[in-house]
LOKOL-799933 format. One record per residue: residue in one letter; x, y, z of N, C-alpha, C, O in turn. Coordinates in steps of 0.2 Angstrom, whole numbers, plus 5000, padded with zeros to 4 digits. Example, Ala and Ser with C-alpha at 12.3 -4.5 7.8 and 13.67 -1.06 7.14 Angstrom:
a506649725039506249785039506649845039507149835042 s506449895035506849955036506450005039506750065040 
***
This chain:
x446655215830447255225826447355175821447755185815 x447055115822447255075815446855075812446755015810 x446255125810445755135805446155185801446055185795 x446655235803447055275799447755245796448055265791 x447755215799448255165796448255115791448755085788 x447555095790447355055784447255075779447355035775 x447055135777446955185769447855175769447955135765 x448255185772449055185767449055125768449255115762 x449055075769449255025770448754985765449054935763 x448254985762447754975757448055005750448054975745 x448455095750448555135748449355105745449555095739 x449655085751450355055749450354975744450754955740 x449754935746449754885742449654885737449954845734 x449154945735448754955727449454975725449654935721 x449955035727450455045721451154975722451654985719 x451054915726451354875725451054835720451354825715 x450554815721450354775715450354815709450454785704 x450454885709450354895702451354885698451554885692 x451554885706452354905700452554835700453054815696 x452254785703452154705699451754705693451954665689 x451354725692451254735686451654765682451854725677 x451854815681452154845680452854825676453054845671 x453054785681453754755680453654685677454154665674 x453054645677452954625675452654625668452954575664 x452354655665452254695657452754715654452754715648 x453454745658454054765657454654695654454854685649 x454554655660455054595659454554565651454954575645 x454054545650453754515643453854565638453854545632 x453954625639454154665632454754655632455054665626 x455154645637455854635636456054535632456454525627 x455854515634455754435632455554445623455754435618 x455054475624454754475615455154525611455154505605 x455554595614456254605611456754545608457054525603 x456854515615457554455616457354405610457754365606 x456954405611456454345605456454355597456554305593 x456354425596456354445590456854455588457054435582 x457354485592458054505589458254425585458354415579 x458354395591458554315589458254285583458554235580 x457554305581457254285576457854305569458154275566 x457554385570457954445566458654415562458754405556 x459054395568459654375567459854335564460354335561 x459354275565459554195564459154195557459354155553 x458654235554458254245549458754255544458854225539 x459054325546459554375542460254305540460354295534 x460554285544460954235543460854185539461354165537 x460354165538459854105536459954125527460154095522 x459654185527459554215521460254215518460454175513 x460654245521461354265517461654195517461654175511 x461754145523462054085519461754045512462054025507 x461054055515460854025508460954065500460554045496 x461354115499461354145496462154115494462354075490 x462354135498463154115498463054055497463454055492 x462753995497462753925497462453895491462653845488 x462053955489461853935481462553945477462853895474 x462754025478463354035474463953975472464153965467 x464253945480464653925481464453855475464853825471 x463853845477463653765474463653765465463853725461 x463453855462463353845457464353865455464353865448 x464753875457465553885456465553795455465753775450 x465453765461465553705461465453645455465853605453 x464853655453464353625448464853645441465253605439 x464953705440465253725435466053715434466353705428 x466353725439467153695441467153615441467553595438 x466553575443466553505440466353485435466453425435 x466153535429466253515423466753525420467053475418 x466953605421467653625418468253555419468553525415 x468153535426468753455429468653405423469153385420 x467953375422467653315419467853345412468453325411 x467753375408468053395403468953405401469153395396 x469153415406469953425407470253345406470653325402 x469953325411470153235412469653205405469653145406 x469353225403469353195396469853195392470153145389 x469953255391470453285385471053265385471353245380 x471353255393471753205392471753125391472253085389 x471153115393470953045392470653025384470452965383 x470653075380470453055373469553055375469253055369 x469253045379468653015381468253035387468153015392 x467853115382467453155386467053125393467053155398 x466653055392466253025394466652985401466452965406 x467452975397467652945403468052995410468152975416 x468053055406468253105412467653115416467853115421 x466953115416466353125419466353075424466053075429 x466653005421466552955424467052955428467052915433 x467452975428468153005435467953045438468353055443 x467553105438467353145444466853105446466853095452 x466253075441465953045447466052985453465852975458 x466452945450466952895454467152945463467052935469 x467552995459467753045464467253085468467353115473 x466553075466466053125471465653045474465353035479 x465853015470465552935474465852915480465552925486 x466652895481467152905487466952965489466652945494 x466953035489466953075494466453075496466353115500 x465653045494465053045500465052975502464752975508 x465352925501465452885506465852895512465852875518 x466552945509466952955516466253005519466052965523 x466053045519465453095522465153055526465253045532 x464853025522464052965527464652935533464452905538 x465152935532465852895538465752945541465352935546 x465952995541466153045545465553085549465553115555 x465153085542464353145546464253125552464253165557 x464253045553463753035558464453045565464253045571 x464753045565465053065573465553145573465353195576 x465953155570466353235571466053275569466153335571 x465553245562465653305559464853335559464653395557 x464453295561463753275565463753355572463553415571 x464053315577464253355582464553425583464553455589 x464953445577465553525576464653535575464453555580 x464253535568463753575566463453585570463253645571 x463253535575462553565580462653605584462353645586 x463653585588463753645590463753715589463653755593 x464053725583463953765580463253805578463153865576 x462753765578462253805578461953845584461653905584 x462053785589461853795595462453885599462253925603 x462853875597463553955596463154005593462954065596 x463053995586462654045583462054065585461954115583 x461554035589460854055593461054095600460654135603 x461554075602461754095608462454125611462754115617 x462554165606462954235604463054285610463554335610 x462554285616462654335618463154385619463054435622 
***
């Protein structure tokens, strides 16, 4: 009796290993979806900020002339208006280099660490 009982039982393992297989091929297509989407995502974000980020930068560029030009005109002394925004863009990366390294260091990376993991 347990010679007939061995073909199912030989029978029963071969379709057990196959649906580990199976499931296993399944779970790594599923991983390599999870993977790409996040790529996809973080790609696509990547693109538009930088896009947004040129923009922003070249309003800024351009708004800081329009200023340095303003504060001339009232200072009689185109040259010395330029020389007061950059005085002012001097102090505001030194307040930065103060601040980058601990709050504002930390908001960003969590914030990165947020946007990768969105689920």
């Amino acid at each position: 009796m347990e010679k007939s009982n061995n073909p199912n039982l030989s029978e029963n393992l071969n379709e057990a290993i196959d649906d580990v297989k199976e499931y296993v091929n399944l779970r790594m297509q599923l991983i390599q979806l999870n993977v790409t989407e996040k790529v996809s995502i973080g790609l696509a974000s990547l693109i538009a900020g930088g896009i947004a980020l040129i923009l922003f930068v070249l309003c800024f560029i351009f708004g800081s002339f329009a200023l340095s030009y303003l504060i001339g005109n009232w200072l009689n002394n185109t040259a010395a208006g330029f020389g007061v925004m950059a005085g002012f863009y001097l102090l505001l990366g030194i307040i930065m280099l103060k601040v980058g390294k601990g709050k504002l260091r930390i908001t960003l990376i969590n914030s990165f660490i947020k946007q990768f993991n969105n689920d």
